[in-house]
C-alpha positions as CSV (number, residue, x, y, z in Angstrom):
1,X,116.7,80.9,43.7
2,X,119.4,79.7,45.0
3,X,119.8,79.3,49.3
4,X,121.6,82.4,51.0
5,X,122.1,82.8,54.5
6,X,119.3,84.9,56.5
7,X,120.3,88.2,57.3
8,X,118.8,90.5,59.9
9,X,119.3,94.0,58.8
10,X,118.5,96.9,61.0
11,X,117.7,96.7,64.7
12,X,114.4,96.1,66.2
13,X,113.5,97.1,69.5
14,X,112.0,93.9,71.0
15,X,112.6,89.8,70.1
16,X,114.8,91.0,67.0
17,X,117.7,93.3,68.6
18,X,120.2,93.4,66.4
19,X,122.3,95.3,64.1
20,X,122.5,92.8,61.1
21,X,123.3,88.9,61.8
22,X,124.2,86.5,59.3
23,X,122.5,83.6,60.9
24,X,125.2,81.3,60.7
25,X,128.8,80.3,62.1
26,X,131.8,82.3,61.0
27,X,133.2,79.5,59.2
28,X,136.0,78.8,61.6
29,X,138.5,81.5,62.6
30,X,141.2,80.8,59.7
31,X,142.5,84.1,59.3
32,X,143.1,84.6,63.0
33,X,147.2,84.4,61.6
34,X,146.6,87.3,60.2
35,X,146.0,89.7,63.7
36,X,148.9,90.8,65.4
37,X,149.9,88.9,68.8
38,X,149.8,91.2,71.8
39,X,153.3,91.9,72.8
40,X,154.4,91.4,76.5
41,X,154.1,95.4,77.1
42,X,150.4,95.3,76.9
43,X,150.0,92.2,78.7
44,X,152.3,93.2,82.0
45,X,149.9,97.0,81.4
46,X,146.5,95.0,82.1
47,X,148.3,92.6,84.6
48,X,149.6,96.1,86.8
49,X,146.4,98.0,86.2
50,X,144.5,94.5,87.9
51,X,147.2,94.5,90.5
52,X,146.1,98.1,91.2
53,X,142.6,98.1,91.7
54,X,142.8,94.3,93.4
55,X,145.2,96.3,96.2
56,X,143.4,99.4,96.1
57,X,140.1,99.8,95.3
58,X,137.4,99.8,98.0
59,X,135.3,97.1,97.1
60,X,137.9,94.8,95.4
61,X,137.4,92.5,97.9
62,X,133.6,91.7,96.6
63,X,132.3,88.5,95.5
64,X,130.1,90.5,92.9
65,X,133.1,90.4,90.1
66,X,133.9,87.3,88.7
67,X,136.9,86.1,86.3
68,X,134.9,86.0,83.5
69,X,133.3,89.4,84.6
70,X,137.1,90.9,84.2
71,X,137.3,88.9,80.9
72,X,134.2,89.9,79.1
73,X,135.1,93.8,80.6
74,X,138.8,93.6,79.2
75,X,137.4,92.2,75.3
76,X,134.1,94.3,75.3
77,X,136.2,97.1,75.9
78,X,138.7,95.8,73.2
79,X,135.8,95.7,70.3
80,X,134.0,99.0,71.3
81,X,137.6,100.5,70.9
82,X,136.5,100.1,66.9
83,X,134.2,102.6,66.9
84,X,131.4,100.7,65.2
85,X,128.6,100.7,67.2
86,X,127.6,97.7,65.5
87,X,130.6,95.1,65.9
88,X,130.3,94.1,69.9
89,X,130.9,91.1,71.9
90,X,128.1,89.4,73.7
91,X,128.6,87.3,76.5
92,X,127.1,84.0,76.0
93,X,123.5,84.9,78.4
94,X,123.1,87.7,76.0
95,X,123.7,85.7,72.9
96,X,121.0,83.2,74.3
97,X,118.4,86.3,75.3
98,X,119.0,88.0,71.5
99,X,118.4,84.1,69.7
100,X,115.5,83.5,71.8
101,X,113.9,86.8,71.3
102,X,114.5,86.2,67.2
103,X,112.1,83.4,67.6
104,X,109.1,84.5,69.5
105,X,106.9,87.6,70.1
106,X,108.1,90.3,72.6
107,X,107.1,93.1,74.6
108,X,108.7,96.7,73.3
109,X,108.2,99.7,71.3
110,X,108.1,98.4,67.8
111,X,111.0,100.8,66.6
112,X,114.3,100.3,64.3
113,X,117.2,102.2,66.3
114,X,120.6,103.1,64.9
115,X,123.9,104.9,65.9
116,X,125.4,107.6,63.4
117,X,128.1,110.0,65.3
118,X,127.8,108.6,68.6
119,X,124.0,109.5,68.8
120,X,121.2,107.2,68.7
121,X,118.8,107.8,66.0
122,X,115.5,106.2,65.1
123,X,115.6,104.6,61.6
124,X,111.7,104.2,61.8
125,X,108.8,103.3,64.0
126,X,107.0,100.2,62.6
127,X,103.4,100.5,61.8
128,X,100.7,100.1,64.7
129,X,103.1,100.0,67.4
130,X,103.5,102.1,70.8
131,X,106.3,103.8,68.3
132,X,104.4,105.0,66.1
133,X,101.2,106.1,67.9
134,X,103.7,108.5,69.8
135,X,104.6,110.1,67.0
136,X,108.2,108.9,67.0
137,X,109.6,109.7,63.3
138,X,113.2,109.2,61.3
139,X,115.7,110.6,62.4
140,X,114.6,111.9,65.7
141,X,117.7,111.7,68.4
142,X,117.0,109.8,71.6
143,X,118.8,111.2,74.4
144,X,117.0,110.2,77.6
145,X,115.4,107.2,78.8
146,X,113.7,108.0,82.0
147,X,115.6,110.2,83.8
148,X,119.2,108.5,82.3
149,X,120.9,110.9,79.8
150,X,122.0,108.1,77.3
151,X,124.5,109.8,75.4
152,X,127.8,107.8,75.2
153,X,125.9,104.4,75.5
154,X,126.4,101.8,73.0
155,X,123.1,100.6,71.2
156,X,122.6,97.8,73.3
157,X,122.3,99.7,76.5
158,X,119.8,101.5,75.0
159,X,118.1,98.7,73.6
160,X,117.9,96.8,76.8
161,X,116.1,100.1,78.5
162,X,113.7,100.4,75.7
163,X,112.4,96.9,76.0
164,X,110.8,95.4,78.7
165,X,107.4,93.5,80.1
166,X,104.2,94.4,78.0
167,X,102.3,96.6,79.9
168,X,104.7,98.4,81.6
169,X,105.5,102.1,80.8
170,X,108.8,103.8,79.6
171,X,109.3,107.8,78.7
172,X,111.8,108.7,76.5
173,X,113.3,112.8,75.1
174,X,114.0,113.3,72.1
175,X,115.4,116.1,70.1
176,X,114.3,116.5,66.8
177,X,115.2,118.7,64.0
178,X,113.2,122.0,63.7
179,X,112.2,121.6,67.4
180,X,114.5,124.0,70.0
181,X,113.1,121.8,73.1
182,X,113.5,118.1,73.9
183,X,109.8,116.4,72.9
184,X,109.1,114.0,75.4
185,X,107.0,110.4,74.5
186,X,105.2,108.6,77.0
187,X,104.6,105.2,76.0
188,X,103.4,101.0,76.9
189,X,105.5,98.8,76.0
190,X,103.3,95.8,74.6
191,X,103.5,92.6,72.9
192,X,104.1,93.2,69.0
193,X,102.8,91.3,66.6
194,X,104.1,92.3,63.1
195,X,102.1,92.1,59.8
196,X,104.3,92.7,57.3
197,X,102.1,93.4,54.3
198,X,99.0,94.9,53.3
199,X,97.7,95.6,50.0
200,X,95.1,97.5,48.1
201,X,93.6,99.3,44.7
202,X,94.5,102.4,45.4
203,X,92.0,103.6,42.0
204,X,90.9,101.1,39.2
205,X,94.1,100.7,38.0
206,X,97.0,101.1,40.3
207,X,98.0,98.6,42.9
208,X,99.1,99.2,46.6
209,X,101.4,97.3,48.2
210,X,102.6,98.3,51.4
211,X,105.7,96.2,53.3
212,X,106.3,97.4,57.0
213,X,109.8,95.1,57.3
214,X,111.3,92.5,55.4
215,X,110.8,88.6,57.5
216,X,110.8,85.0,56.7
217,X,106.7,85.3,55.5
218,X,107.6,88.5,53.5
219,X,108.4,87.3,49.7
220,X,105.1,84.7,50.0
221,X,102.7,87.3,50.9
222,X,104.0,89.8,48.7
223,X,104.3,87.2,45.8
224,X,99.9,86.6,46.6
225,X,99.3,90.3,47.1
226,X,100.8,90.8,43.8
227,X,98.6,88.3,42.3
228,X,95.5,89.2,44.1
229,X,95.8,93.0,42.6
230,X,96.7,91.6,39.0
231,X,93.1,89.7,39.4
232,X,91.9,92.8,40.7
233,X,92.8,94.7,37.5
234,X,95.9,96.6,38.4
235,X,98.0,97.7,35.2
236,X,101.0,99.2,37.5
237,X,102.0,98.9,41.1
238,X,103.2,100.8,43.9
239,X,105.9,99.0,46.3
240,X,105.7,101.3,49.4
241,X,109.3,100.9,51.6
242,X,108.7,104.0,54.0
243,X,109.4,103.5,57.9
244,X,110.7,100.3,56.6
245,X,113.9,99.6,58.5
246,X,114.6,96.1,57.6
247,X,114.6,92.1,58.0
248,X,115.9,89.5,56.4
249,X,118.7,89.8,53.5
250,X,116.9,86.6,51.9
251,X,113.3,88.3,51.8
252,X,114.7,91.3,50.2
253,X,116.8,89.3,47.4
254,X,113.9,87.3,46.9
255,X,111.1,90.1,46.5
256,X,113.1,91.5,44.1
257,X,113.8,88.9,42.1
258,X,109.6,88.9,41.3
259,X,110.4,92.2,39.3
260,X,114.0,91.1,37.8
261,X,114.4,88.9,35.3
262,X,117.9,87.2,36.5
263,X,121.1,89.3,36.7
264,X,122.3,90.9,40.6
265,X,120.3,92.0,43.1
266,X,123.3,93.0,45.7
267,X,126.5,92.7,46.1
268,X,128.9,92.7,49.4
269,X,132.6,93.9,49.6
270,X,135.1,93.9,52.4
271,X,138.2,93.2,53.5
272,X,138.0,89.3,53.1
273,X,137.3,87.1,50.0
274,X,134.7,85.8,51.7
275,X,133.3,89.0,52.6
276,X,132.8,89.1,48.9
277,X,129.8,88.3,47.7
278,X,126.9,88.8,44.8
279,X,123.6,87.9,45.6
280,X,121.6,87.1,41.5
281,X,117.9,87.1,40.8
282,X,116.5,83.7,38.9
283,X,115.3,84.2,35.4
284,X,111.7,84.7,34.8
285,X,109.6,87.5,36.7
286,X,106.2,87.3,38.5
287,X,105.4,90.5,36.9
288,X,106.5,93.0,34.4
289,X,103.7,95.5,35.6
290,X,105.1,99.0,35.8
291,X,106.9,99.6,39.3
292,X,107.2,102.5,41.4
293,X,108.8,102.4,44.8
294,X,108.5,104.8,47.9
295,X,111.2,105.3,50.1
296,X,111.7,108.0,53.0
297,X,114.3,108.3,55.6
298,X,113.0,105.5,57.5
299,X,113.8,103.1,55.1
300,X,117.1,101.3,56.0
301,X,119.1,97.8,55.1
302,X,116.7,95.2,53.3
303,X,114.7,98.8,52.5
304,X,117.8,100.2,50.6
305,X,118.3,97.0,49.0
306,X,115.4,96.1,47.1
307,X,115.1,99.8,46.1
308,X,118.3,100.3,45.1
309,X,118.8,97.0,42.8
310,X,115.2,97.6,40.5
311,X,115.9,101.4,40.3
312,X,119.8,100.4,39.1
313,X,118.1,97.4,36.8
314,X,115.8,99.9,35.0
315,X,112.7,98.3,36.8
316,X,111.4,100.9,38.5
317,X,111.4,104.4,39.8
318,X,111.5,105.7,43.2
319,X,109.7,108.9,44.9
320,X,109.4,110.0,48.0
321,X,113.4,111.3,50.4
322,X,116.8,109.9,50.6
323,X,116.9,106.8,52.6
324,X,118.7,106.3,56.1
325,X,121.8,104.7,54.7
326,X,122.1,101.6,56.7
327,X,124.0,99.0,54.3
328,X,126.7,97.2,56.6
329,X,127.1,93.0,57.1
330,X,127.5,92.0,60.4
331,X,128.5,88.2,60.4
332,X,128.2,86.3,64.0
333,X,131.2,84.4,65.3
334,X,130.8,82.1,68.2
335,X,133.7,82.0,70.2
336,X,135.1,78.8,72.4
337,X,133.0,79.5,75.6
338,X,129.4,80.3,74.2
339,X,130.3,84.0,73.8
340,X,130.5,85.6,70.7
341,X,131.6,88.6,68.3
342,X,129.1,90.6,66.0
343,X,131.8,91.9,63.2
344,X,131.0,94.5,60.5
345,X,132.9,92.6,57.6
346,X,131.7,94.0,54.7
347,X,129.5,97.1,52.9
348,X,126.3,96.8,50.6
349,X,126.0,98.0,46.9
350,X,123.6,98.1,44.5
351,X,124.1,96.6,40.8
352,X,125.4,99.7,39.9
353,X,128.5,99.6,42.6
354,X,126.8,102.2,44.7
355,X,127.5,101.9,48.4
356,X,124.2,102.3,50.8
357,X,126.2,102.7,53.9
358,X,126.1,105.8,55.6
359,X,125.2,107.8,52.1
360,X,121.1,106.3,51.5
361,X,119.8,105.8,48.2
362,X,118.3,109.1,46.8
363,X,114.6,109.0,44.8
364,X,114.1,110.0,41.3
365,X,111.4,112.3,42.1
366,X,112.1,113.7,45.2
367,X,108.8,114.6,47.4
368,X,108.2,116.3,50.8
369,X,105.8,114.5,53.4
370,X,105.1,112.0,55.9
371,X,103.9,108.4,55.4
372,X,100.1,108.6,56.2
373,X,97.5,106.5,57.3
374,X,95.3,108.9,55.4
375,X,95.7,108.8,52.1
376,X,94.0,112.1,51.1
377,X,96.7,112.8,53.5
378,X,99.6,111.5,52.1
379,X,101.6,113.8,49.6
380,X,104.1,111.2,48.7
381,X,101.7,108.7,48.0
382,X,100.1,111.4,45.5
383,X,103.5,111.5,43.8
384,X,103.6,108.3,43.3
385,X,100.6,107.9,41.6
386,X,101.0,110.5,39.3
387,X,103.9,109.3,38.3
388,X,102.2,105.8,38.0
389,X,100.3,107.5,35.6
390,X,102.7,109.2,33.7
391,X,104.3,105.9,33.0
392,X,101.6,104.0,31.8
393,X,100.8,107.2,29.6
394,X,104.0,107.0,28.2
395,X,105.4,110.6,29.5
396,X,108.1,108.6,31.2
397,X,109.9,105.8,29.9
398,X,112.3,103.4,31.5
399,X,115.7,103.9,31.5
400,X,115.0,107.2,33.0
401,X,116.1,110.6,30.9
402,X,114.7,114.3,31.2
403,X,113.0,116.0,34.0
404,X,110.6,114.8,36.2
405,X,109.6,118.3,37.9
406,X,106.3,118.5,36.0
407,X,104.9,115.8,38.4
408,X,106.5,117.7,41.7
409,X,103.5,117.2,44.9
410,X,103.6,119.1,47.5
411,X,101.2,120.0,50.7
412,X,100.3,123.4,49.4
413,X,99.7,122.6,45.6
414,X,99.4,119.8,43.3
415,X,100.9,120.9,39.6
């Protein structure tokens, strides 16, 4: 396959806090022509409005703000002026912190955060982390952290609250749909450790493979958990993407080019040509068993990727609810003093042109539950594997056509 750049998609409470990163430099600032100069109007406005508060304000006189502090205030201000909570300017201590924490294990929550509307939503808690043992779910609102209201923070404010020393506590209110009082959580932070893969026979049959976030380890230990199962006697898998809030843009490309024989995987467009961008699949696959893919609302980014290119590619079918929607590149540019932009430059979409950002990716057989540790448990799960059935039977056939209702799963009945 050929080399793309690594592409963190989602944001990760802990070491990996961001919002999407291509992992290398902007390429120069060549189209920097194109932006309109500041005329001398708004220049003498910020040059009287410093005069102002260096003549009047009370503690002007302080040694606590800097130059550069009034600098990085005047251009974060600029960039949050966008309204996209995930272009933002880091100053370079923060740039450091963020590439540092990429690299190593952390203390935090172990929970995919993202901004729709001004509020700040979890995407998904990931699997076996203080997150998820409080019950935190997709799509629940965070509104306080400790006694601090955070609505009308940016992400990162929130972020740096969530995370901190393991063994050290945090409480945060949420507000969640179907609930008329905030639910509060109670949690540790601790140091997570993320496996991103597990697998399993789920009957004689059927294969189970279960991928809790897309990282640099990802496409290798899918690629032997396929194999292992094939030994094992599986005739059909199940690829399950729930809570999954994302990783790397190269794992997802390549884990779906084991089920695509060549053609495109994802594509990129925005305002640039080299924003512009189509991402193929190598010919030959590493399996051609039957494929079926969960997806929830927690699934996000790298998620919506892989399950949006084999569903478009007539590889597989997906069950389970719409995903979250998060489908945005944000490409790092460093500027001249070690500081540097984050910059939404272009938006997802599947072979089939369909744009993930803000709309998901809806399942073909659309099923009500929770992911569940329990399988007896888990309704989706049972969905699946009817389905799974269904296909090898030859009730369903790929590309899709005709109703799928006849396999509908839900808590109260099976039918």
């Amino acid at each position: 396959m050929k080399k793309i750049r690594d592409l963190l998609i989602g944001v990760l409470i802990g070491a990996g806090v961001v919002t999407g990163i291509v992992a290398a430099q902007a390429g120069g600032l060549k189209d920097i022509d194109r932006v309109a100069p500041f005329d001398l109007d708004s220049l003498w406005l910020m040059k009287q409005a410093r005069a102002i508060i260096e003549a009047y304000q009370v503690d002007a006189d302080s040694d606590d703000v800097t130059e550069k502090d009034l600098l990085y205030g005047a251009v974060d201000g600029m960039v949050s002026a966008w309204g996209d909570p995930y272009t933002r300017f880091v100053d370079p201590e923060r740039l450091e912190q963020e590439q540092t924490d990429l690299r190593g294990k952390y203390g935090g929550l172990g929970i995919y955060i993202g901004q729709r509307d001004g509020a700040i939503l979890v995407i998904s808690p990931i699997e076996g982390t203080p997150a998820e043992k409080a019950d935190l779910k997709p799509q629940d609102q965070i509104v306080k952290i400790g006694d601090e209201v955070v609505i009308g923070w940016d992400l990162h404010q929130v972020v740096e609250n969530l995370r901190g020393e393991p063994g050290t506590p945090v409480t945060i209110w949420i507000r969640r749909e179907g609930e008329q009082d905030l639910l509060k959580k109670d949690m540790v932070r601790e140091e997570i450790k993320l496996e991103s893969v597990r697998y399993e026979m789920l009957s004689d049959d059927i294969g189970y493979v279960r991928l809790s976030q897309f990282k640099d380890t990802s496409p290798s230990d899918v690629g032997k958990a396929i194999i292992e199962l094939k030994a094992q006697g599986a005739t059909g898998l199940i690829l399950d993407l729930r809570n999954n809030g994302g990783g790397l843009l190269n794992a997802a490309v390549e884990i779906s080019d084991m089920f695509l024989d060549g053609g495109l995987v994802v594509g990129t467009k925005g305002r640039v040509d080299r924003a512009n961008e189509e991402l193929f699949a190598t010919p030959g696959v590493l399996t051609d068993l039957p494929l079926v893919v969960l997806i929830n609302e927690g699934s996000a980014s790298a998620s919506e990727i892989v399950a949006g290119a084999v569903r478009d590619r007539d590889r597989a079918l997906l069950v389970g609810r719409k995903s979250f929607g998060k489908g945005s590149v944000q490409t790092l540019f460093n500027l001249m003093d070690g500081s540097a932009l984050y910059v939404t430059i272009a938006r997802y979409h599947t072979p089939n042109g369909t744009i993930i950002d803000h709309l998901g990716i809806s399942p073909d057989l659309d099923v009500k539950g929770d992911w569940s540790r329990e399988k007896d448990k888990d309704v989706q799960l049972k969905g699946a594997q009817r389905l799974m059935t269904a296909i090898k039977e030859g009730k369903v056939v790929l590309p899709l056509s005709g109703d799928l209702s006849f396999l509908v799963v839900s808590e109260d009945h099976e039918s």
